[in-house]
SETI-90767 format. One record per residue (C-alpha): residue in one letter; chain; z, x, y negated. Coordinates in steps of 0.25 Angstrom, whole numbers, padded with zeros to 4 digits, always signed. Example, Ala and Ser with C-alpha at 12.3 -4.5 7.8 and 13.67 -1.06 7.14 Angstrom:
REM residues 2
aa: a, ch: A, c3: +0031, c1: +0049, c2: +0018
aa: s, ch: A, c3: +0029, c1: +0055, c2: +0004
//
This chain:
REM residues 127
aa: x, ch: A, c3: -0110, c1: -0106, c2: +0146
aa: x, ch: A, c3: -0096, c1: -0108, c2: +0140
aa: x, ch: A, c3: -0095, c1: -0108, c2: +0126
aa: x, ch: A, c3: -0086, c1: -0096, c2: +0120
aa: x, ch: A, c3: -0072, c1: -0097, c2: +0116
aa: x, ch: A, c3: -0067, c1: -0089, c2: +0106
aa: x, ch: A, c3: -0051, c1: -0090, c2: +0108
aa: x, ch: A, c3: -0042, c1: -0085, c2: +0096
aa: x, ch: A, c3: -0036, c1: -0072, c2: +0097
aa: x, ch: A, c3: -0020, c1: -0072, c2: +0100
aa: x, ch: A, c3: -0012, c1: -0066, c2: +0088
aa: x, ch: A, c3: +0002, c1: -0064, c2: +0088
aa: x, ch: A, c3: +0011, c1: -0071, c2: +0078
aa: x, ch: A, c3: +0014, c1: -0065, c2: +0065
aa: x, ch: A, c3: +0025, c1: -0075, c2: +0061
aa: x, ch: A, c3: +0017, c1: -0078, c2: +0048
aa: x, ch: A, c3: +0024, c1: -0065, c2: +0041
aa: x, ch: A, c3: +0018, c1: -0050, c2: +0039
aa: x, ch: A, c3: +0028, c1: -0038, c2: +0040
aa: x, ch: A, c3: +0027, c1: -0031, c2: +0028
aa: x, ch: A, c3: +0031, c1: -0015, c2: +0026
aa: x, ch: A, c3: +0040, c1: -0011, c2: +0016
aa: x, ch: A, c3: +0033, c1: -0001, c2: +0006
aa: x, ch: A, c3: +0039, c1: +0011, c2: -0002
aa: x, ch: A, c3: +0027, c1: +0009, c2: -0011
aa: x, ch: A, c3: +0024, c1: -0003, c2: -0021
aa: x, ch: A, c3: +0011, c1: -0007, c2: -0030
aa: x, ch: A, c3: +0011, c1: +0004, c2: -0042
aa: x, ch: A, c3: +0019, c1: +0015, c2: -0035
aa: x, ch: A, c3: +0012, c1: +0029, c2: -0037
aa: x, ch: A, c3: +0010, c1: +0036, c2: -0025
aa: x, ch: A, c3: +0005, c1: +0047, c2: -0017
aa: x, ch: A, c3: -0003, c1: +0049, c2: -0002
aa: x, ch: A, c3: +0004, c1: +0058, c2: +0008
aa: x, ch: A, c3: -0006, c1: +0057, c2: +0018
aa: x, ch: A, c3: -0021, c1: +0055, c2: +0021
aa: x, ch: A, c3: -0034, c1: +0055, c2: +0014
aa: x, ch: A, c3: -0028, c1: +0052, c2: -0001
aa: x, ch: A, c3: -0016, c1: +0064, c2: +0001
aa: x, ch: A, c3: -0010, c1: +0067, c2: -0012
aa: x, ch: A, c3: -0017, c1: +0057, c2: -0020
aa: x, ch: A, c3: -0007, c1: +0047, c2: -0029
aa: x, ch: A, c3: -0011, c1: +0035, c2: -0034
aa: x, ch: A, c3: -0004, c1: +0019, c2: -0037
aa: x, ch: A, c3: -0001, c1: +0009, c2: -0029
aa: x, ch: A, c3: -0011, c1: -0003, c2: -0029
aa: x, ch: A, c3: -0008, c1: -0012, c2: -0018
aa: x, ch: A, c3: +0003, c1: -0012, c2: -0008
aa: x, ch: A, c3: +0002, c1: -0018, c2: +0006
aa: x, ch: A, c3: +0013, c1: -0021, c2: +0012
aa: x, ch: A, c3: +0008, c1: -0028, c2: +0025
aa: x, ch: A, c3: +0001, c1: -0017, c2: +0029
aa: x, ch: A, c3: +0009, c1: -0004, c2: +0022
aa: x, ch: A, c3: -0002, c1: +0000, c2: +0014
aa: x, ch: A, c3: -0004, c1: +0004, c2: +0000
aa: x, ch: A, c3: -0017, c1: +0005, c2: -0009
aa: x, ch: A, c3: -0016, c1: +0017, c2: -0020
aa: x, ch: A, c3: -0024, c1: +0018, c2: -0031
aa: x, ch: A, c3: -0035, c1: +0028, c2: -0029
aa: x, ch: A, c3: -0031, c1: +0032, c2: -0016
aa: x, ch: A, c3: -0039, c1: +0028, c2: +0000
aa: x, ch: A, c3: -0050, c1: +0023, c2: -0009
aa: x, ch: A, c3: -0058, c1: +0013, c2: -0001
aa: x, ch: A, c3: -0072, c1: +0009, c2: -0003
aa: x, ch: A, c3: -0078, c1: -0006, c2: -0001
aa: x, ch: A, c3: -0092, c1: -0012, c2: -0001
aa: x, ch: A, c3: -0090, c1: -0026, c2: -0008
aa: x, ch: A, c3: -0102, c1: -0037, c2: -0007
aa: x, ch: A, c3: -0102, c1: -0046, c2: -0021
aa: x, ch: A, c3: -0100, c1: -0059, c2: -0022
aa: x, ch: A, c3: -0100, c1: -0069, c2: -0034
aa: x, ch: A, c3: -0088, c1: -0061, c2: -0041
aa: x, ch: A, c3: -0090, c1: -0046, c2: -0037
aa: x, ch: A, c3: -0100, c1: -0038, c2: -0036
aa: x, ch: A, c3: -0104, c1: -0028, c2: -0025
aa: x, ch: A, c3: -0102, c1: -0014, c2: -0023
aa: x, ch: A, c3: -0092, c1: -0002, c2: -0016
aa: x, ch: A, c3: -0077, c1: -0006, c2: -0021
aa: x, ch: A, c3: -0066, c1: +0006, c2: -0019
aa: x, ch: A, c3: -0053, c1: +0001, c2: -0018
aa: x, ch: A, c3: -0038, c1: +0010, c2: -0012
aa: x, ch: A, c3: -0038, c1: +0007, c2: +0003
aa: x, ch: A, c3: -0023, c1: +0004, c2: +0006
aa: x, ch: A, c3: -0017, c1: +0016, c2: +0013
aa: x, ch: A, c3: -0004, c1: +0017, c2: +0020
aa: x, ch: A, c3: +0010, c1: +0016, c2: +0013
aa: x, ch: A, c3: +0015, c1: +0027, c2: +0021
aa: x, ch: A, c3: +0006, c1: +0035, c2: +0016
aa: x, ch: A, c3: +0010, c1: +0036, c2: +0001
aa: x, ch: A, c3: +0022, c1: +0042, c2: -0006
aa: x, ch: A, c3: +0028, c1: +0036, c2: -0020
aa: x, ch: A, c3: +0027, c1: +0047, c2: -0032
aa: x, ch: A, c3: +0042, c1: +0051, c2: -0037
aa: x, ch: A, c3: +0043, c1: +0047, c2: -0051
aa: x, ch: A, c3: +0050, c1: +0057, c2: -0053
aa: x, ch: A, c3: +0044, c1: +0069, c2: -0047
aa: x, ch: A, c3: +0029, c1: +0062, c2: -0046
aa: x, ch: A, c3: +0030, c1: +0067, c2: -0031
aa: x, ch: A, c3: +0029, c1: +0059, c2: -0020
aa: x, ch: A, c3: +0042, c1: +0053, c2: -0014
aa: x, ch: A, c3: +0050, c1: +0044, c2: -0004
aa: x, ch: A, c3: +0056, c1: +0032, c2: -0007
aa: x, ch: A, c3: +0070, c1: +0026, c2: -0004
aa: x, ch: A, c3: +0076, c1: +0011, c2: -0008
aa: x, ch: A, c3: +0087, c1: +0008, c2: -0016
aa: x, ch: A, c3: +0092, c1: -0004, c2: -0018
aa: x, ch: A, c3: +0097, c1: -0005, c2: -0034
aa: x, ch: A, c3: +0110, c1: -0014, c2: -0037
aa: x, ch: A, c3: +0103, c1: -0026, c2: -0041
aa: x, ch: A, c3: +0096, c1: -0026, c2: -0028
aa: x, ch: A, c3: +0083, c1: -0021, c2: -0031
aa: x, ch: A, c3: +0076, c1: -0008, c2: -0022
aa: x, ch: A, c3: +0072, c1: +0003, c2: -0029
aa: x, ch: A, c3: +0062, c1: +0014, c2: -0023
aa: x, ch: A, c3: +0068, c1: +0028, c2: -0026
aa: x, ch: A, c3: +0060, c1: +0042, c2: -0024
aa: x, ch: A, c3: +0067, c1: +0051, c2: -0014
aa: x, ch: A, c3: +0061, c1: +0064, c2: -0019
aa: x, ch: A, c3: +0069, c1: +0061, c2: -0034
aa: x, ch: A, c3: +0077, c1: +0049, c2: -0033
aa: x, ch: A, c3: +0071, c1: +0041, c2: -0044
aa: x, ch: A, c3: +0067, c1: +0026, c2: -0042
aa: x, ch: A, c3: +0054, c1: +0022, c2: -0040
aa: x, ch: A, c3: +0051, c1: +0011, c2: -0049
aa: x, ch: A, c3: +0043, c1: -0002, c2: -0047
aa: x, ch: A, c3: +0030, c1: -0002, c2: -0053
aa: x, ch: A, c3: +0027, c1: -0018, c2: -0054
//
């Protein structure tokens, strides 16, 4: 009897670099569902991913997980915010506390700034 081969699967190439979505939304941004389970509901930005588009809102696609301990944890059911797509929140208007479309603007000194569409007030950077 032959003894089995296991041959390695053939993957293309990626080119060693990961194409990554440019996101209206940034870590901090107060936003709000349009679609799905969560409709309606606001909460902050925790975690953005841009190689995948997703975003995780505080609060929000609450995900439970079954941890086992180890030597610096102890066991139990850890809930944490599942990522959702970005697509699928809308930034609040400072302004009008609503939620809105965003456009860039490119400022004189060469920075972009996020502007609301509903009321036309710059949406600042919270860092």
């Amino acid at each position: 009897m032959k003894p089995l081969v296991y041959k390695k699967a053939k993957r293309p190439r990626q080119g060693g670099r990961v194409e990554r979505e440019k996101l209206h939304i940034t870590k901090g941004d107060t936003v709000q569902v349009i679609s799905g389970d969560d409709k309606g509901k606001r909460g902050t930005v925790l975690r953005v991913f841009p190689k995948t588009g997703r975003v995780a809102i505080d609060g929000i696609a609450l995900a439970k997980k079954h941890r086992r301990a180890s030597q610096n944890t102890e066991s139990g059911i850890v809930t944490f915010p599942a990522p959702i797509p970005a697509s699928k929140v809308m930034l609040i208007d400072p302004k009008s506390n609503e939620p809105t479309r965003i456009r860039r603007q490119k400022d004189a000194d060469g920075t972009i700034e996020r502007i609301a569409t509903k009321s036309g007030v710059a949406i600042p950077r919270v860092r």
